[in-house]
N, C-alpha and C positions, 0 to 999 in steps of 0.2 A: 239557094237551097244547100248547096256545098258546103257554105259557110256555116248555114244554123246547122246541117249534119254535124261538123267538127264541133260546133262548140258545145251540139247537146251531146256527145258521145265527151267530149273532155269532162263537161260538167256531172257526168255517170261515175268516171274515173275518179272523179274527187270527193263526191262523198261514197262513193264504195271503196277506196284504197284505207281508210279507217278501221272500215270492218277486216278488211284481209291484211291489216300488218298487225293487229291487238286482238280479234278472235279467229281463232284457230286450235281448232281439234284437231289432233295430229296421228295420222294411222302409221309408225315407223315399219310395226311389222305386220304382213298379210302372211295367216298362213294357207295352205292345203293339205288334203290329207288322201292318200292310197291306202290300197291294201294289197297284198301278194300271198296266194295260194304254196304253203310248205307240202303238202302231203299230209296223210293220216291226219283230218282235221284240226289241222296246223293252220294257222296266217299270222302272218306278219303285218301288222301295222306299222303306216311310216306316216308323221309327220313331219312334213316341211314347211320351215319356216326362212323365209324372203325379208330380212332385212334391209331397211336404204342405207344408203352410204353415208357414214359418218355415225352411224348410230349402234348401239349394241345390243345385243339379250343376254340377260343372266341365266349361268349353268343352272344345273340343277340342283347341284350339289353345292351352294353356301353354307356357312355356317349362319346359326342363329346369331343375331346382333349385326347384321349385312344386309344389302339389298335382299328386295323378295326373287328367289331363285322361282324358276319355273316350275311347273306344278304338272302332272296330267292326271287329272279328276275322273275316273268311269266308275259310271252307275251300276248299283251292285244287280247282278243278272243269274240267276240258276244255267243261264244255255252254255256259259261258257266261264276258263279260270284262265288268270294271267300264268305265265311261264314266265320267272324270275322278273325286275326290274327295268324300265325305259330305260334304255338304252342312247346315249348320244358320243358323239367323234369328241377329239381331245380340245377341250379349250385354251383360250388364251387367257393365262394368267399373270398378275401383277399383285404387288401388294400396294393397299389402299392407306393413304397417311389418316385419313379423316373417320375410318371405319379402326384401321388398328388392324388389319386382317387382308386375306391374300381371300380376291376376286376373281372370280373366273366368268368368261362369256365368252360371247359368240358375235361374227359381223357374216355379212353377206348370205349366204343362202348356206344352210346346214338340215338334216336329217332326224329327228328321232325316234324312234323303233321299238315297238312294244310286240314280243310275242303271245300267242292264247291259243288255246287248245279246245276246240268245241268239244261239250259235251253229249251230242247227240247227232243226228242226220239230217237234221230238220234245221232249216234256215233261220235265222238271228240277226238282232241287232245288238251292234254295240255302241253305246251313248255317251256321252261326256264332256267337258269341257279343260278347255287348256287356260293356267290362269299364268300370266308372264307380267315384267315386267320392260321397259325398255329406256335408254338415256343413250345419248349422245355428250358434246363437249360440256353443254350450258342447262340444262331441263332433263330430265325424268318424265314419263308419264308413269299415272297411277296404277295399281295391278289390272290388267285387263284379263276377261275372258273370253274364250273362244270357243262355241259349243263344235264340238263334231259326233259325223253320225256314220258305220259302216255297216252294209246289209251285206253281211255274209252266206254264202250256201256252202255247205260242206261238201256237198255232191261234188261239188268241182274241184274239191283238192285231189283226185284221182287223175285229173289231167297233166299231161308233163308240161305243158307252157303255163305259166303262172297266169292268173287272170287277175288283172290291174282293176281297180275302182279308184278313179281319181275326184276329188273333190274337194272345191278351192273355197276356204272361208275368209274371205275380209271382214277386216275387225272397223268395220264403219262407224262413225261419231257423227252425226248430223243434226244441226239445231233443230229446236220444236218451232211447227210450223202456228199461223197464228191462234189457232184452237188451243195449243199446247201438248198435241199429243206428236211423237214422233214419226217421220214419213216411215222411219226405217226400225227395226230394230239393232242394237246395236253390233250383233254377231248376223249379220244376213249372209245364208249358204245358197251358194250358185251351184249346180252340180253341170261339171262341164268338163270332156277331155281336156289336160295339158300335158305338155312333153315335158318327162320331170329333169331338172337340171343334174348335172353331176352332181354328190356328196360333196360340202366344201367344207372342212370344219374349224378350216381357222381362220375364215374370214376374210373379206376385200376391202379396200381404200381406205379409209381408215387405221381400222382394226391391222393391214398391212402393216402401214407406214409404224404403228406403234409396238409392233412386235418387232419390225425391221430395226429401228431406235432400242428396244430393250438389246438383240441380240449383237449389235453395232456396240452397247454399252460394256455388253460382258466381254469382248471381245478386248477393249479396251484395256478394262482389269484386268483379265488372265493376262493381254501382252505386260503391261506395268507388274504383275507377278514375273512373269518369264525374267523380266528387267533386274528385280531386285535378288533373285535365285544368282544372276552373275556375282553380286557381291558378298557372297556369304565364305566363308574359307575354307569351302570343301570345294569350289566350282572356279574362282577367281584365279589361284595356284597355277590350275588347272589349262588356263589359256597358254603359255610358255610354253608348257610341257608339250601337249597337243600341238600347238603352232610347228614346234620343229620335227615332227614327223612329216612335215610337206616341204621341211628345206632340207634333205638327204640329197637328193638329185639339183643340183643346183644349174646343170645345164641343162635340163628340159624343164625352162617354167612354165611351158604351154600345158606340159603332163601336171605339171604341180595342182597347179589353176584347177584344173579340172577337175580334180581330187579333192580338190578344195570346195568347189560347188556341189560335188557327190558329198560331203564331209556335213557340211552345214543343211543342204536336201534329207541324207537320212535322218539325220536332229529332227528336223520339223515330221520327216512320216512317220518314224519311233513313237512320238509323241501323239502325233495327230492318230494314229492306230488304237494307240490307248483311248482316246474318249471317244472313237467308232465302236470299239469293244464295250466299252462302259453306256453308249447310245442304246446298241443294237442288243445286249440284255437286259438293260433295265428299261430302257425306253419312255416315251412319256406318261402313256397309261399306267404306271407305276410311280407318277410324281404325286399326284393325290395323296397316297399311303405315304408318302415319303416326307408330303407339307403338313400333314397333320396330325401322323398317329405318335405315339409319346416314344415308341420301341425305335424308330429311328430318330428321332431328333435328339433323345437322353445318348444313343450310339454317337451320332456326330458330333454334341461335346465333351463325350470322353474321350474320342479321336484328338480333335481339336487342344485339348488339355492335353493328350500324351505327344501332340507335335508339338507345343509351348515347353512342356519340360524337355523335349530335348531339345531346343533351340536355347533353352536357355541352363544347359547344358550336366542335364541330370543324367543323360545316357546318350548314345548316338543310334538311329535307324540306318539297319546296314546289313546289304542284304547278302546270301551267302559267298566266300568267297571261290569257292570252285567256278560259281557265275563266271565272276568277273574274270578268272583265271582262263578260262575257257574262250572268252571274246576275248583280251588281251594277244593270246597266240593266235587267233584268226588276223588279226589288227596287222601281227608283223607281217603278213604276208605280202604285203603291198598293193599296188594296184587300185583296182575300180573297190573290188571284196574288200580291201582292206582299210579302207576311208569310209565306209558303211561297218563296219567293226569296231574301227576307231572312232566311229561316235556314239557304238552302240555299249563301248567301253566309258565312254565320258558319262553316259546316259547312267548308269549302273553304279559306277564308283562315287558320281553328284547324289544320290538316291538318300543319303543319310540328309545333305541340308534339301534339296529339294522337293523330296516328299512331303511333307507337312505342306508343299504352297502347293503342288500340284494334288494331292488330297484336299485341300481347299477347293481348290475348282471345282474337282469334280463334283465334290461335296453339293455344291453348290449348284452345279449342271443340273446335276443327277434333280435336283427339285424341281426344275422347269424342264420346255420342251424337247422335243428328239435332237435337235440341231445345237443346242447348247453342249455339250459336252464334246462333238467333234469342234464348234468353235470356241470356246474356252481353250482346249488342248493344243490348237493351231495357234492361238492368240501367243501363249505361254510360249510353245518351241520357236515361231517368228522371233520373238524377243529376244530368246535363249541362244540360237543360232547364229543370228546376227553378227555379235562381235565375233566370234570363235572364225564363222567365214572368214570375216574382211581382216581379221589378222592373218591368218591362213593364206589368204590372197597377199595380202602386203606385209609381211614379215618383219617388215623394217619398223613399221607401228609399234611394237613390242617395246621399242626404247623410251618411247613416252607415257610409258605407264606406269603407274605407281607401287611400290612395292607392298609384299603382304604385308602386313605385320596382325596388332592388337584390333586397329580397326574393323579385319574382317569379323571377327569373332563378338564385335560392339554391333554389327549389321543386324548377322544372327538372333544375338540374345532381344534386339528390339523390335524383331520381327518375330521373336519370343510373348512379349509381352501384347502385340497387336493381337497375333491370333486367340490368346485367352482371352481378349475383351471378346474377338466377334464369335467365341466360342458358346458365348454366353448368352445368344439370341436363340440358339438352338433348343438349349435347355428355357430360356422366355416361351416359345411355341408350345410347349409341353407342358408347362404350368400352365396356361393362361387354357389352351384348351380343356383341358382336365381338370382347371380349378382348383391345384393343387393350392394355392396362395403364398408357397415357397422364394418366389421370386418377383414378388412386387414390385412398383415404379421405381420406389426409394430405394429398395435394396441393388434393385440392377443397376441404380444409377450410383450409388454408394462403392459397388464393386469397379466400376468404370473408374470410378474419382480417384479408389487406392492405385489400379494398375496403371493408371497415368500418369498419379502424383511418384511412383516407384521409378518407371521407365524416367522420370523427369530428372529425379535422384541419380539413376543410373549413368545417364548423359553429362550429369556435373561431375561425375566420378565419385561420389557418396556412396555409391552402392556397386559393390562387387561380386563376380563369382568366381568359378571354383579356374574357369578357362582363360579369364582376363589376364590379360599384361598389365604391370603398373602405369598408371594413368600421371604424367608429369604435370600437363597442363593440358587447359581447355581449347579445340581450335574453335575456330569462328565456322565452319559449318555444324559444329556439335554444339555451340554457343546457343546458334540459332535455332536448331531444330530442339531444344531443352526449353529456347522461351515460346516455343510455339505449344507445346505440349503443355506446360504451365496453363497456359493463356486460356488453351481446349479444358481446363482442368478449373479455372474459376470460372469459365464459362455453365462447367455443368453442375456448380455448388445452390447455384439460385433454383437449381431442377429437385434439388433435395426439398423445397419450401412452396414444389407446386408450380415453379414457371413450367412453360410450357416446351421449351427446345427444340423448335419447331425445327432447328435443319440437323436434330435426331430423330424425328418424329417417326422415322421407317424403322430402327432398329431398338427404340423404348416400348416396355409394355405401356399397357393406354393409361390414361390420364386418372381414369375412374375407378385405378389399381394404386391410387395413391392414397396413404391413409392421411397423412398430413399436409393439407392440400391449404397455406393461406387465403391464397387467390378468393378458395371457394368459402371458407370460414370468414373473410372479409364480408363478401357477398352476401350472406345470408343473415349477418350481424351488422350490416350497413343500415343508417335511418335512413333512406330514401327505400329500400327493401323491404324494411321491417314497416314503415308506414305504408306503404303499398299492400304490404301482407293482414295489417291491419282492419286498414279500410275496405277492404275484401272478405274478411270473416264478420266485419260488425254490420255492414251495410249492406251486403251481397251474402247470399249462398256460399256453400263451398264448394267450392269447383269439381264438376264431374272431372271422374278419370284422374285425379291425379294422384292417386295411387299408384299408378303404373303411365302414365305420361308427364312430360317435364319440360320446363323451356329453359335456354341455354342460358348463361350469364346469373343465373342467382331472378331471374324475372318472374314477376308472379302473371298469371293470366288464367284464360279458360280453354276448354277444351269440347264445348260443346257451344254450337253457336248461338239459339236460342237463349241459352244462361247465359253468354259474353253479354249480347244484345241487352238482356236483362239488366245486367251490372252497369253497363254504360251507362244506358238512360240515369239510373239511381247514383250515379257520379257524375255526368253530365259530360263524358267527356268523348270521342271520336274513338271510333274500334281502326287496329290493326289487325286483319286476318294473314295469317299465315299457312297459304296450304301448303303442305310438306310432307313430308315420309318417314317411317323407321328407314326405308333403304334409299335416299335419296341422297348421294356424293356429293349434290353442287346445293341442296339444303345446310348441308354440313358445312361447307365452305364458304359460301355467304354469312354463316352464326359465326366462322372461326376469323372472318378478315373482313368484315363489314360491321355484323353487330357488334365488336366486341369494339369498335369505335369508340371512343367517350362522349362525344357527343348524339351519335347516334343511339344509344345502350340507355342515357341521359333522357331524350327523348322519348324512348319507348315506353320507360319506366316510369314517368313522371306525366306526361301530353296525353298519353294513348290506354287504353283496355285492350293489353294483346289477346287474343282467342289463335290458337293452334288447331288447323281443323286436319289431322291424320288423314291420308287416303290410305293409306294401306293397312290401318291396324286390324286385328283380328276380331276386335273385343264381339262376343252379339250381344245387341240389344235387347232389351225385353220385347215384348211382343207389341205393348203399347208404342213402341218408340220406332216399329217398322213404319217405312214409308214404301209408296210405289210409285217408281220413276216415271215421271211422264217424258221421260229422253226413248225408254228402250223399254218402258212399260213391266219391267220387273222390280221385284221384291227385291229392299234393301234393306240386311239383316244388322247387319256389322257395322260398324264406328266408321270404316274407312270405307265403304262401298257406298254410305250414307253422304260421307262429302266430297266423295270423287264425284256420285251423283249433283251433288250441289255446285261443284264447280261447272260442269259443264252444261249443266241446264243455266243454270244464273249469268255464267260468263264466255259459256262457250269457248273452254279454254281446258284443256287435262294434263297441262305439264307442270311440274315442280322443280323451283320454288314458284310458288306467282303470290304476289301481296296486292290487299284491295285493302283502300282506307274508305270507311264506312261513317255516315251520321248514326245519331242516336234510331233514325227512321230507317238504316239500312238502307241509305242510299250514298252511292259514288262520291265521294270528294274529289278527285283526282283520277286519272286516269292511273290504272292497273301497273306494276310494274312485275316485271322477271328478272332473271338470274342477268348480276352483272356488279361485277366489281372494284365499280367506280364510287367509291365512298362519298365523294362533295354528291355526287346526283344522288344517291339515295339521300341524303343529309337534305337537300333539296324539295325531295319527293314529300317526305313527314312536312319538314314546313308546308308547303303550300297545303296539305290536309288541313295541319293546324287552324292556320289562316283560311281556308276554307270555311272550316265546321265555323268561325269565331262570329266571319259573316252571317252565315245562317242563323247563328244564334242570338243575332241583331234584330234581323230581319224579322221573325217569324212571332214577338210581340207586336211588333207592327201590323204585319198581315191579319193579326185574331183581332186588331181595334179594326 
């Protein structure tokens, strides 16, 4: 009995392990919702939202042309009015290479707060729903909602303890059972005490480790700034002179030493003070205004531009001299005081070349989180301090160093020309928000191409200014770093013609900002295109939605699945569905390093009828063209609620990307695939459809004799 127990419990495992590694509806996030009594017919509503680990929720605040940001939907009511805007804690942002655009979300469990003010004594509800969207490394799910519901009594805002209504909604997905109607609906509200978590708002395990990696990265930069601030010819001089303020006493080097480590310590807290200061008034809830509004990014690069011209030596930043006169006679004093003086003098008198790289940082800080600008600033004075110390310490060092001369002032001016290129993303941000059209792909790439092909000039000694020493001959570190910048500089000539520049692709405006785009003027004048486009207007319909929907690579298809289905049959040939998103990251990414494959791209175009089925778009349908779900038994208006519904009744499946290769009858060729970018297995995948559908279409004269 033992025996046939295991084998009939293995043989369970075997064909149910199918169904649970290829259908699967995925609930990432559960939310709940309170409420708290203000007074004077005040509450506060609070949303919480429980994300799992590894996966995210979008702010609220995206721009349009981004994932679907979070929504909160209430029903319009006479008992009561919102008090300003929902309200959420500071997100974690990054900029997206695939969107073109700085992202912001949320991991682990966060908060968000809507205040309202009743308007009478009399009890109320408030109704509504949350529509979110969620993704982790590989898949997206579609925009989900979540209904929620609070019965308020005003009566009870007179009381001094706040009085809690907690109420937990999971966002359930569960297949139709054999009737076809759903056990569940798909927002089922449980009303049950829980103890609410602390506010978290930047997120756990994931979301961590990736903010940990950004602030680890910037850290990096500012030390490699701090680095190259030593060789500039206001700060490099500079080490001699300092250094022998700690060799006066030459019989106490245990005093020296020590002075030496207070020397190189106040370096780093001077410095680190400054981006605490710059933290703790501007802060992170002030990086939003900071990432998108045009009044500071047009400021940043004319900052940015006024530190290039003087690096490249139109005037010098220099700050008053009484300052410096002032720490100077502190400095002689000696001692503890005077080795925090004496570097609070180095600090002061360096200010002319190392402003522009520490205004860079900040610059920079100042757009991301609270802790960015004290590590930026740490990163920089660690760098900065370093040598000055260990010379300070070892005196003797000093011999092996290399004299100033022309070079330092060669440093400068081509740390002149770097910050005007990256000055010039700032003013990108502001055009590209505001549509200005001022600074297109080509032109920011065109501006890139002079100030590199200049600085290249400059390095061969072609190109002079006003500060430079005459240029005898070329060394072999200035050889080098001339054919590298070349190199960077035909690299970005094919960007002018529509290549893509993928390891620019953070600091270019987007692709669909280029007016002279071959790539895409090939594509759309290609005979395999133009026959595809063809045979789609003479033989088929014209395809819903594409007016305002598009598929990647110049591909023709459909966007409605019924007309796809349509068109197949009358070409005979196997459907590819694509469910995907306007806000789906790893849709994008699959079209930008998989389709764009030539064999793959090849096949699509040529083997397959693609149909694109949007979950997330907005569009409504007409009234004819509503359906009601038998997943969750509600009305589906919209283009994308219509096949986010389709996917998960048909496939029991709600993340993106997922691809199903279909016969003419809309049935399975192959098993489904998801987000993955291994180009031979997708290559793989199409075949076996192919071959599939070829069978079938062998077979099925057969079957009708």
């Amino acid at each position: 009995m033992q025996a046939m127990r295991k084998i009939a419990v293995t043989s369970f495992f075997l064909l149910i392990l199918p169904v649970l590694l290829f259908s699967q509806v995925l609930t990432p996030v559960k939310w709940s919702f309170s409420s708290k009594s203000l007074g004077n017919h005040e509450f506060e509503l609070v949303f919480t939202a429980r994300i799992d680990n590894g996966w995210h929720l979008y702010s609220q605040f995206i721009k349009e042309g981004g994932p679907i940001p979070t929504s909160f939907n209430f029903e319009d009511s006479p008992h009561y009015q919102k008090i300003g805007k929902t309200s959420e804690p500071s997100p974690i942002k990054y900029y997206d290479n695939m969107f073109k655009m700085d992202l912001m979300y949320f991991g682990g469990v966060i908060d968000f707060r809507q205040k309202i003010r009743a308007n009478s004594a009399k009890p109320f509800t408030v109704k509504g729903f949350v529509e979110f969207m969620a993704c982790d490394d590989e898949k997206c799910t579609p925009p989900t909602e979540a209904d929620f519901e609070f019965n308020l009594k005003p009566e009870a805002s007179q009381q001094t303890a706040p009085q809690t209504i907690d109420k937990e909604v999971i966002v359930k997905n569960m297949p139709s059972d054999s009737s076809g109607k759903s056990p569940v609906s798909q927002a089922d509200s449980v009303v049950k005490p829980t103890e609410m978590p602390p506010q978290q708002g930047n997120g756990l395990g994931t979301t961590e480790a990736q903010k940990d990696s950004s602030l680890w990265w910037f850290f990096f930069v500012s030390f490699l700034g701090g680095l190259a601030a030593i060789f500039t010819p206001c700060v490099f001089p500079m080490i001699p002179m300092t250094v022998t303020f700690f060799m006066h006493d030459k019989e106490h080097k245990r005093k020296g030493r020590i002075q030496a480590l207070v020397y190189g310590f106040s370096i780093i807290f001077i410095y680190t003070v400054v981006g605490t200061l710059v933290a703790i008034t501007l802060g992170a809830n002030f990086a939003n205004w900071l990432s998108t509004h045009w009044i500071p990014n047009v400021f940043f690069f004319l900052i940015f531009t006024v530190f290039a011209a003087s690096f490249l030596g139109m005037f010098d930043i220099t700050l008053p001299s009484w300052l410096i006169n002032k720490s100077d006679q502190k400095a002689d004093q000696g001692g503890i005081s005077g080795a925090f003086f004496m570097a609070f003098t180095l600090v002061l008198v360096s200010f002319s070349c190392t402003g522009p790289i520490v205004g860079a940082i900040l610059v920079e800080s100042a757009r991301g989180e609270l802790l960015m600008p004290i590590i930026g600033m740490f990163g920089f004075a660690l760098a900065f301090a370093i040598p000055f110390t260990l010379f300070a310490f070892f005196p003797t060092w000093l011999a092996g160093l290399p004299k100033s001369g022309g070079w330092l002032n060669a440093v400068k001016v081509i740390l002149g020309f770097v910050e005007l290129a990256l000055g010039l993303k700032f003013l990108s941000v502001a055009d590209q928000t505001y549509h200005w059209g001022i600074l297109d792909r080509e032109v920011y790439i065109a501006f890139w191409i002079v100030i590199f092909t200049l600085m290249g000039f400059y390095l061969l000694g072609k190109l002079k200014f006003a500060h430079d020493s005459d240029l005898h001959y070329i060394s072999v570190p200035r050889t080098i770093l001339a054919i590298i910048t070349f190199t960077f500089v035909v690299y970005m000539i094919p960007g002018m013609f529509g290549a893509p520049l993928k390891a620019l692709s953070g600091y270019l405006p987007p692709q669909h900002s280029h007016d002279f785009d071959l790539n895409r003027i090939v594509r759309e004048n290609s005979g395999g295109s133009l026959q595809a486009k063809e045979n789609m207007t003479t033989i088929c319909d014209k395809p819903k939605h594409s007016e305002f929907l598009h598929l990647p690579h110049g591909l023709e298809g459909y966007f409605d699945y019924e007309q796809g289905l349509a068109c197949a049959k009358q070409l005979n040939k196997p459907v590819f569905i694509d469910f995907t998103g306007h806000g789906c990251v790893n849709c994008r990414e699959m079209e930008a390093n998989v389709w764009a494959d030539p064999r793959v791209l090849k096949m699509l175009r040529e083997d397959y009828l693609v149909i694109a089925l949007y979950v997330d778009d907005k569009t409504q349908l007409p009234e004819s063209e509503w359906i009601t779900s038998q997943y969750d038994g509600k009305v589906k208006k919209t283009v994308g609620k219509k096949y986010a519904d389709y996917q998960i009744s048909r496939f029991n499946v709600n993340a993106q990307p997922y691809y199903v290769l279909l016969d003419t009858k809309g049935e399975l060729l192959t098993q489904p695939r998801a987000y993955n970018l291994d180009i031979d297995a997708f290559v793989d995948f199409l075949k076996k459809g192919t071959e599939e559908f070829k069978k079938r279409s062998v077979q099925e004269p057969v079957l009708a004799n």
